[in-house]
C-alpha positions, 0 to 999 in steps of 0.5 A: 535236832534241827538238820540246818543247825549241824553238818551231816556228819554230826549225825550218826550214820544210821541217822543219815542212811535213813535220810539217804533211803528216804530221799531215794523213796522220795525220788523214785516215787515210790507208793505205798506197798511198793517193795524195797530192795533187799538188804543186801542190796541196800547196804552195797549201795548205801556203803554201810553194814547190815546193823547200820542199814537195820537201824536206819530202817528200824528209825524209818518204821518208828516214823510210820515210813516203812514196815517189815514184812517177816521173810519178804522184807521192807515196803514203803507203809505210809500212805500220806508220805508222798504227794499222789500217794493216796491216788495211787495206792488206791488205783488198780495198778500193779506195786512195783519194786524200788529201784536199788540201781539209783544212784547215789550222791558221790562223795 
């Protein structure tokens, strides 16, 4: 469904948390193989459940965006998902952790 034909609210909520992740993703740079918060983290600071959160998430690794790497936890998969992304993942610097301290939008 095309964003611009409904309001956000229209959308279910995993529907629009994944967007909210993938927006920050965008705006912290974050590189392929970069970690991202834990769960926890993730569901203070999107204000949503744990199976919402892991919806999003799950929708987000359909995409190719994410994966889950069991007992460790999500990092950002797709190499052509960020404009330097592809310089970057191949360069010797170390990953680094995304931010959970972004803010977010106020509602």
């Amino acid at each position: 469904m095309p964003r611009g034909l409904f309001g956000d609210d229209v959308l279910p909520l995993y529907e629009r948390t994944a967007a909210r992740l993938l927006d920050d993703l965008r705006a912290a740079a974050a590189r392929p193989g970069d970690r991202l918060p834990s769960e926890r983290a993730l569901t203070a600071r999107y204000e949503v459940s744990r199976v919402t959160l892991r919806a999003a998430l799950a929708q987000l690794e359909s995409r190719g965006i994410v994966r889950p790497s069991s007992s460790r936890g999500w990092f950002v998969a797709e190499p052509g998902l960020f404009p330097d992304a592809s310089a970057a993942s191949t360069s010797a610097a170390p990953r680094s952790r995304v931010s959970p301290t972004t803010p977010g939008p106020t509602a």
